[in-house]
C-alpha positions as CSV (number, residue, x, y, z in Angstrom):
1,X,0.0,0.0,0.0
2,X,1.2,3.5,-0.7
3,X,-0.1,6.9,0.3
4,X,0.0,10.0,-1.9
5,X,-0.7,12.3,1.0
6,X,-0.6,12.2,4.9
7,X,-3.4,13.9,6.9
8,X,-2.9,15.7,10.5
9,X,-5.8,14.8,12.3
10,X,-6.7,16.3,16.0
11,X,-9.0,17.8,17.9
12,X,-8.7,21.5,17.4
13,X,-9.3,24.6,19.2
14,X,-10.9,28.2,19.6
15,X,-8.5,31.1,18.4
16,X,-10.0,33.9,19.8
17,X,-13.2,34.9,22.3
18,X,-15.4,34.7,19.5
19,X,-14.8,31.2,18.7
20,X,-14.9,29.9,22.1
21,X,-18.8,29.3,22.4
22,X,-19.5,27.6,18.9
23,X,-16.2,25.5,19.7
24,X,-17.6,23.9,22.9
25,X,-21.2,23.8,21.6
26,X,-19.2,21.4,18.8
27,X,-17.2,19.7,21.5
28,X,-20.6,18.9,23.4
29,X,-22.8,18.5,20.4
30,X,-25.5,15.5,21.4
31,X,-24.2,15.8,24.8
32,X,-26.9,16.4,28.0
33,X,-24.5,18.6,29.6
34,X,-25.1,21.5,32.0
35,X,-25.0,24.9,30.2
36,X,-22.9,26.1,33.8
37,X,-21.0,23.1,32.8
38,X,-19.7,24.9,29.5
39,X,-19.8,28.3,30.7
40,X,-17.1,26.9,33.3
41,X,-15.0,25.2,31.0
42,X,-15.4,28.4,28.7
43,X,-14.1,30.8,31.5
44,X,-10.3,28.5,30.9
45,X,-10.0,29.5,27.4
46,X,-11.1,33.1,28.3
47,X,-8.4,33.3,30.6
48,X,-6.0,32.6,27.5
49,X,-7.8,35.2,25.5
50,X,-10.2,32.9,24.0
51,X,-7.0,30.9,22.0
52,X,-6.0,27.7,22.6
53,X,-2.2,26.3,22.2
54,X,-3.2,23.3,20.5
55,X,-3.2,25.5,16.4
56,X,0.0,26.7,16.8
57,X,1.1,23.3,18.3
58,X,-0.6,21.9,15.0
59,X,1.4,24.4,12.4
60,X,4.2,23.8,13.5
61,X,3.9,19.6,13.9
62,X,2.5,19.9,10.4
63,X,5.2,21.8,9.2
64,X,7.7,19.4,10.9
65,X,6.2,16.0,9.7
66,X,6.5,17.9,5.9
67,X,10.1,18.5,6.5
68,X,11.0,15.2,7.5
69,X,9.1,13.6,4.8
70,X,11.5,15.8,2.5
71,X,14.5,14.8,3.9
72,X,13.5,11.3,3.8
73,X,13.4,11.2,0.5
74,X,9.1,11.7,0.4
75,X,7.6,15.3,-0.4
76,X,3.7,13.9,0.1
77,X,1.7,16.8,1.3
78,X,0.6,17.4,4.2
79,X,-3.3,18.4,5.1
80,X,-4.1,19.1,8.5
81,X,-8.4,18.9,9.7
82,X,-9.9,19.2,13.2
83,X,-12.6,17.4,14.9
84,X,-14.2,20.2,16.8
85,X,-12.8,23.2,15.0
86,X,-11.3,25.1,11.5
87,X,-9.9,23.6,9.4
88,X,-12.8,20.9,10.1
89,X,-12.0,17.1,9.0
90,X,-14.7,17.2,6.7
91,X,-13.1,20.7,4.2
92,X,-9.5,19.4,4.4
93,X,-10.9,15.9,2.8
94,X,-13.0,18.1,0.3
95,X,-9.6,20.3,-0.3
96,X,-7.7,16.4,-0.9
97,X,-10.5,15.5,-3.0
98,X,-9.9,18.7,-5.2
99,X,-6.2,18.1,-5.3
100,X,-6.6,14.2,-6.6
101,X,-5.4,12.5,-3.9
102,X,-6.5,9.3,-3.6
103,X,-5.0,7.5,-0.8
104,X,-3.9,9.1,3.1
105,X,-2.2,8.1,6.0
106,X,-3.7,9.8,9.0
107,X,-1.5,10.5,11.6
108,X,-3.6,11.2,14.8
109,X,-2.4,13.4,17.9
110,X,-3.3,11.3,20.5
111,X,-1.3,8.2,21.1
112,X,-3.1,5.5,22.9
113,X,-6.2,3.1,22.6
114,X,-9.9,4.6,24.0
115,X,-12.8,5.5,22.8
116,X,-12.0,9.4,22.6
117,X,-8.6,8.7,21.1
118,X,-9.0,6.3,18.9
119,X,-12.5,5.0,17.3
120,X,-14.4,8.3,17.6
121,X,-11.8,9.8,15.2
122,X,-12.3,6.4,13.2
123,X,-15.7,7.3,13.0
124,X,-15.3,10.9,12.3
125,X,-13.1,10.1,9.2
126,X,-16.1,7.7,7.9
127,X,-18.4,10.4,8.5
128,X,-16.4,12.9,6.7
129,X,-15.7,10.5,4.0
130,X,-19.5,9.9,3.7
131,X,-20.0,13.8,3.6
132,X,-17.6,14.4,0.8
133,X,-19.0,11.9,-1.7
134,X,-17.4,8.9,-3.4
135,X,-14.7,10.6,-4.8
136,X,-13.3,11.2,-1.1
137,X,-10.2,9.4,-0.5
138,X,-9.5,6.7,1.1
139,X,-7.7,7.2,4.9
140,X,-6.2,4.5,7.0
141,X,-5.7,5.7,10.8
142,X,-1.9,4.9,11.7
143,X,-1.6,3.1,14.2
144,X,-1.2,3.9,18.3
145,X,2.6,4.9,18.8
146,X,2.5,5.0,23.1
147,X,5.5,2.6,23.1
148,X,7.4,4.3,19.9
149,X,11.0,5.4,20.7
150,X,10.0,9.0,18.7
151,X,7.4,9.3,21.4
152,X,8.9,7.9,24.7
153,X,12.3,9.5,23.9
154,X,11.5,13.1,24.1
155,X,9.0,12.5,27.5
156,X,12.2,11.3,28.9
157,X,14.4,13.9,28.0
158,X,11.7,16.2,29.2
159,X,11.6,14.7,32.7
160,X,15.4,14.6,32.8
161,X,15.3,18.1,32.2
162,X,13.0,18.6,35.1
163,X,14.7,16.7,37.1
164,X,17.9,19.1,37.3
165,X,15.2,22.1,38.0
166,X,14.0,19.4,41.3
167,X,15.2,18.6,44.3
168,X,16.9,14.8,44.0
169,X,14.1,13.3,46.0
170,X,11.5,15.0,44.2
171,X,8.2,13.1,43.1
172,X,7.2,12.5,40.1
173,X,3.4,12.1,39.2
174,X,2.5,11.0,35.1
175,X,-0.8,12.5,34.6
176,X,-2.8,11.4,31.4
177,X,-6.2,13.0,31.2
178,X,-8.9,10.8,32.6
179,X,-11.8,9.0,31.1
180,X,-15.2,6.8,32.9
181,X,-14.0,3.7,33.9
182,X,-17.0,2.0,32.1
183,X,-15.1,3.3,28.7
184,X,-11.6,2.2,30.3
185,X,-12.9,-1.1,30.6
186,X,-13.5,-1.6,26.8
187,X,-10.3,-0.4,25.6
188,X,-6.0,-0.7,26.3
189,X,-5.9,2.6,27.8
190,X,-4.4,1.9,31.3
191,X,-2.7,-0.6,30.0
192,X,-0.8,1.3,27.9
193,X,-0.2,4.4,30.0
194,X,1.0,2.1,32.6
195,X,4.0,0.8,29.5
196,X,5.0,4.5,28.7
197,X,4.8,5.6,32.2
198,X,7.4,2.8,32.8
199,X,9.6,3.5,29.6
200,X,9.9,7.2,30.1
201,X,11.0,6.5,33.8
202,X,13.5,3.7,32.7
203,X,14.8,6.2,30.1
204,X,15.2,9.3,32.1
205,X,16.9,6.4,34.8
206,X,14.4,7.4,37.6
207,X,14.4,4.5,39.9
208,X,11.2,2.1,40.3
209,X,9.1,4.0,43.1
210,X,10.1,7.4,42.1
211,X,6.7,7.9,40.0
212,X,2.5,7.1,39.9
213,X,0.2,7.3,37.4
214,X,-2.5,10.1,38.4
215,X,-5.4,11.3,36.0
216,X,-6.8,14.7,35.3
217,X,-9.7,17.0,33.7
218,X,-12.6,14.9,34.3
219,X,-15.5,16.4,33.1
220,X,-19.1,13.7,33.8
221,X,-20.9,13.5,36.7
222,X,-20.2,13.0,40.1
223,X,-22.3,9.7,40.1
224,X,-20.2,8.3,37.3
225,X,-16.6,6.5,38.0
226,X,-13.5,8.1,36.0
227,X,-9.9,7.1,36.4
228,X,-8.2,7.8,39.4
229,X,-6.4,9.3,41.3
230,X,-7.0,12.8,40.2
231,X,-4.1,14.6,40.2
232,X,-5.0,17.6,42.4
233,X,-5.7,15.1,45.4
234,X,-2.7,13.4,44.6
235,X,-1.0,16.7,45.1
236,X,-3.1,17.5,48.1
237,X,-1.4,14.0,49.9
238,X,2.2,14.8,49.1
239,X,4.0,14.5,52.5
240,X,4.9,17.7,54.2
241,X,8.4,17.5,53.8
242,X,7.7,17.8,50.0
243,X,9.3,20.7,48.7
244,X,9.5,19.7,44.6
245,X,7.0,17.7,42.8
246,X,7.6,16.8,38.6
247,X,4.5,16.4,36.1
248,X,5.0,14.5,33.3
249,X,1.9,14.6,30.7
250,X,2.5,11.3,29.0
251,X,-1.0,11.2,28.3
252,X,-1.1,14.4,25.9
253,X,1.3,15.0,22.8
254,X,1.2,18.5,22.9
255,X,0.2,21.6,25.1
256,X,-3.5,22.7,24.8
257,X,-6.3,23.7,27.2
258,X,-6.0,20.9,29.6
259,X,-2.2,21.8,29.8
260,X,-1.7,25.2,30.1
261,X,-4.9,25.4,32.3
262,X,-5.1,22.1,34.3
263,X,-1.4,21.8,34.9
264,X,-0.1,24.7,34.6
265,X,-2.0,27.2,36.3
266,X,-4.5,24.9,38.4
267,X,-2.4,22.1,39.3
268,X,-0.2,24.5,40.0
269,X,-1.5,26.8,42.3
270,X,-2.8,23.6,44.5
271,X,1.0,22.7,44.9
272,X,1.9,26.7,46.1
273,X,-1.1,26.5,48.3
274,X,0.8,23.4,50.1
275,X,4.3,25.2,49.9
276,X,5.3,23.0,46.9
277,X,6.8,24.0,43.2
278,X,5.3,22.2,40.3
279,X,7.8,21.7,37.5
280,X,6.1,20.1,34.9
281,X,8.1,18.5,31.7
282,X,8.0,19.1,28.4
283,X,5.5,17.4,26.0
284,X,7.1,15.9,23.2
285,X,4.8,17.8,20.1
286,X,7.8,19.9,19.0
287,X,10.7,17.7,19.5
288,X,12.7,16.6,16.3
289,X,11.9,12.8,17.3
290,X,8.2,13.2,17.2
291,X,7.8,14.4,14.0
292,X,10.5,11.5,12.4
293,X,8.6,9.0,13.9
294,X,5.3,9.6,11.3
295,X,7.6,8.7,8.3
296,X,8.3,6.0,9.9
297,X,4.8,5.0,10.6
298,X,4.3,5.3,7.1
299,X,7.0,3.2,6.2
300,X,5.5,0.5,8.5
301,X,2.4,0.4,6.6
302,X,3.8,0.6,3.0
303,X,6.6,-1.6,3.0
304,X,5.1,-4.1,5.9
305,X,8.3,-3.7,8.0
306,X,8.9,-7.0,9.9
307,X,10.1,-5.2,13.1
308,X,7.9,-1.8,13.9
309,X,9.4,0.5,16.4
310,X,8.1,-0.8,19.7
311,X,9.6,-1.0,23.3
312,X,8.3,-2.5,25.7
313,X,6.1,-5.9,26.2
314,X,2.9,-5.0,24.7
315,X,4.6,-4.7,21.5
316,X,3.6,-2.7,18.3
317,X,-0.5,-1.9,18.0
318,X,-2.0,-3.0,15.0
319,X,-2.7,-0.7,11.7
320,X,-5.3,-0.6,10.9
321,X,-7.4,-0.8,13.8
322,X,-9.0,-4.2,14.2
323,X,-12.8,-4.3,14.1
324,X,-14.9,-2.9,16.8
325,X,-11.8,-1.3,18.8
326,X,-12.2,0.8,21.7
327,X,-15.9,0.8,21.5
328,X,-18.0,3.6,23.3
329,X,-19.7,2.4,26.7
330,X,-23.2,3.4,27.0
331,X,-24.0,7.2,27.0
332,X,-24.4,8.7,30.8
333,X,-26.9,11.6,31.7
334,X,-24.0,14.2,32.9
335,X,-26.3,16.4,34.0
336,X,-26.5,14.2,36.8
C-alpha cells in the first residue's frame, strides 16, 4: 500500500473569544451537559484570551512532519483537519479531494487506545468521507505509537530536564487526562499508560518508586466512575516535607487547554497552596523525534516492516485498527 498524502488529524481549538462558544457547543454537540458546565470550561479559554495552544502546536507539527518527509526522501503533502474546530475534517478531505489524492495516512495526535482517542476519530473520518462523496479518499488511521521510541524518547528527556530544575528526591506524578471507567474497561488505555509511564522513567533512569500514574480534567458526573487518582488530590497528599513535585503529561502529545490550564495554572496553584513548586516536563509535540517517527509509521504500513518501532512488552499496536476497537460504553446523563 502507498499513500499520496498524509493527513494531521486532531482535535482543534478556539483562536480567539469569538470562537470559544460555537467551539464547545461542537465539543458537546449530542451531549446532555449542563449549560454552567460549559460556561465553566469556557471561563479556561477566556483566561487565554479565548486561544487555545493546540493550532500553533498543529502548524508547527505539520510543518515538521513535511520537512521530514522531504529529507526522507518523500515530499507527500501534508493536510491538517480538526474534529471540533477550522480547518474541520470534513473541508480538508473536500480540499484532498480537489487536489486528486486518492489515498492518506492519518496521523492522529493522540497516542493511545480509547474511545475518545481512537474509534471516535475512526468514525469521524467515515463520517467525513460519507460527507464528501465517493470521490473522497480513502484514509487509514496509523496506528497507536504509546511505546514508539520517537514518542517515549522526548518525554524522557523532558523529565530529565525537570529533574535538574527538582530537588533529588522529588516526586514524580505522570498524569494522562482521565476517562469513565465503564469506557476504560473496553479499551487498552491503562494498560498502555501504565508501558509509557514505565519507559519514560526507565529512560530518564528514575528508579522504580520514584513515579504514579494520576489522571486529570474529568468532566461527567459525580455519580459516574473516571480514572483515578486525580491529580490535584494526589497533590493534596504529598507529604509535608515535599518541597519539589515533577508532572509528566505522558498522556497528551502537545500543550492545549488541559495543559496550560489544568497543569499549569490549576495544578499549579494547589502545589503553592501546600508550599510546593510544580515543574512540569515538556511534552514531546515539538521535539525533532516526534515528527520523524510519522515517516516511519508510514513506512510500516507501506513496506510491511517485519520489526515496527516498539519497546516495551505490549509490542507494536495494529494498523489498521482491528474491528470494533475501543468501542464507546453506553451514554451517561452528565447532567447528573
Amino acid at each position: 500500500m502507498k499513500f499520496d498524502a498524509v493527513l494531521l488529524l486532531s482535535f482543534g481549538g478556539p483562536e480567539g473569544p469569538d470562537d470559544v462558544m460555537p467551539f464547545l457547543h461542537n465539543v458537546m454537540r449530542g451531549r446532555p451537559v449542563r449549560p454552567e458546565r460549559v460556561e465553566q470550561v469556557a471561563a479556561h479559554y477566556f483566561e487565554f484570551a479565548g486561544m487555545s495552544p493546540i493550532n500553533a502546536e498543529n502548524r508547527a507539527l505539520r510543518d515538521a512532519i513535511a520537512g521530514t518527509l522531504e529529507a526522507s526522501g518523500r515530499s507527500l503533502p501534508v493536510y491538517w483537519g480538526n474534529r471540533n474546530w477550522d480547518p474541520f475534517l470534513t473541508d480538508t478531505l473536500g480540499a484532498m479531494r480537489d487536489d486528486g489524492i486518492r489515498r492518506a495516512a492519518a496521523f492522529v495526535t493522540s497516542a493511545y487506545s480509547s474511545y475518545s482517542s481512537c474509534r471516535q476519530y475512526l468514525d469521524d473520518i467515515a463520517a467525513a468521507r460519507a460527507a464528501v462523496g465517493p470521490r473522497a479518499p480513502e484514509v487509514m488511521k496509523l496506528r497507536p505509537y504509546f511505546n514508539h521510541p520517537g514518542f517515549v524518547g522526548p518525554l524522557a528527556g523532558g523529565l530529565r530536564r525537570a529533574r535538574l530544575d527538582a530537588g533529588p528526591d522529588a516526586p514524580i506524578l505522570m498524569t494522562a487526562h482521565s476517562i469513565p471507567c465503564a469506557q476504560a474497561a473496553t479499551c487498552r488505555y491503562e494498560l498502555e499508560l501504565a508501558e509509557t509511564a514505565v519507559l519514560v522513567a526507565g529512560q530518564a533512569g528514575e528508579p522504580e518508586g520514584s513515579w504514579r500514574m494520576v489522571y486529570q480534567s474529568r468532566s461527567g458526573p459525580p455519580s459516574q466512575p473516571w480514572l483515578e487518582p486525580d491529580i490535584n488530590d494526589a497533590i493534596e497528599a504529598l507529604p509535608e516535607s515535599t518541597r519539589d513535585v515533577i508532572v509528566v503529561p505522558i498522556g497528551f502529545v502537545s500543550d492545549h487547554m488541559e495543559v496550560v490550564y489544568d497543569l499549569d495554572r490549576r495544578a499549579a496553584a494547589g502545589a503553592e497552596k501546600r508550599g510546593v513548586k510544580l515543574i512540569r516536563s515538556a511534552t514531546p509535540g515539538r521535539h525533532p523525534d516526534f515528527a520523524l517517527m510519522v515517516p516511519q509509521l508510514i513506512e510500516e504500513v507501506e513496506r510491511g516492516a517485519a520489526a515496527p518501532l516498539a519497546l516495551g512488552d505490549l509490542g507494536p499496536a495494529p494498523c489498521p485498527c482491528l474491528p470494533g476497537c475501543c468501542p464507546g460504553p453506553a451514554p451517561v446523563d452528565s447532567r447528573t
